[in-house]
N, C-alpha and C positions, 0 to 999 in steps of 0.2 A: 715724647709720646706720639705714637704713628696716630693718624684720624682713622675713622675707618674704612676708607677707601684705599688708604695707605695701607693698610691691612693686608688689604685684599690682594693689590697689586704685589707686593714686594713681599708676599708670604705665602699666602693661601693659594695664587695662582702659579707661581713656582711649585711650589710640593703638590698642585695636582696636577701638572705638567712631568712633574718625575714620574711621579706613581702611573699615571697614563702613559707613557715610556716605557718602564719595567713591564708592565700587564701587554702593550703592543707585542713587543718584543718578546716575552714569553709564552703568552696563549695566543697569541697570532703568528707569531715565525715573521713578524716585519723586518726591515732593514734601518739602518738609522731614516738615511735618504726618505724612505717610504713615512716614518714615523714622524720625521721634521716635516713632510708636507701634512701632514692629516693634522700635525698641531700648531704649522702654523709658525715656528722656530725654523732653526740653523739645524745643518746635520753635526756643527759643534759642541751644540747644546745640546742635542741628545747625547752625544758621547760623555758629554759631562754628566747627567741624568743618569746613562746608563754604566758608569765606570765614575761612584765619586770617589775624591781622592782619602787618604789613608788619613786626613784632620778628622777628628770627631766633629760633628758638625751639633750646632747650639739646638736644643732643644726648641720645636716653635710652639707645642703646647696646640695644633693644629690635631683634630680627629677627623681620620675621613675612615667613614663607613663604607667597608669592602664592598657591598652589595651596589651602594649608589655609584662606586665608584665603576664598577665593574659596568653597569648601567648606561653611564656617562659615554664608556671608551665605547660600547656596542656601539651607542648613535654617532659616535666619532668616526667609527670602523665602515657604519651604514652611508655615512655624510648624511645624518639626518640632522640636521645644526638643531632645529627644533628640540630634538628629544636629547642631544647632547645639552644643549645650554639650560634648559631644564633642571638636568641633574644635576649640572655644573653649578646653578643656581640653589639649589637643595642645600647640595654639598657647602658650599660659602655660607650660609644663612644659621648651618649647625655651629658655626664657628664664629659669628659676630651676632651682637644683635644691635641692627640697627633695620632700618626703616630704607632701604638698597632702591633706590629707582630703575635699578636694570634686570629685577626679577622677570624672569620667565617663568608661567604657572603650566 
């Protein structure tokens, strides 16, 4: 059984790393290059994110709300870390509950 930091890392921060990926790359017209620096990844891993392969992949039972998430990518887009980590924060917090010492209000 993951703790919930484990959670976070090896779940929730992967899948909002895709989904902020796909949203760069479609409502922004970025390029991998452009999209692995704003997130902070490889231009690998975005290829992976944005091309995954043809396995079904395991359900993770993660919900992220299009709105926050859309939210999120703005201030990523903006490099407002603030107003990203925020929502990035929001986003995690709908999906665990626990008591998180890295909340951003």
């Amino acid at each position: 059984m993951l703790s919930n930091y484990e959670k976070v890392y090896k779940i929730i921060l992967p899948k909002l790393r895709e989904s902020s990926a796909k949203i760069l790359a479609t409502n922004y017209g970025k390029t991998q290059e452009e999209i692995a620096s704003l997130l902070g990844v490889t231009q690998a891993a975005v290829s992976k994110y944005l091309n995954p392969n043809k396995v079904e992949r395991e359900s993770t039972g993660i919900v992220i709300r299009r709105s926050k998430l859309k939210k999120m990518v703005e201030g990523v887009v903006s490099r407002n870390d603030n107003k990203a980590q925020r929502h990035m924060c929001s986003i995690c917090q709908d999906n665990v509950n626990f008591k998180c010492r890295l909340i951003v209000k």
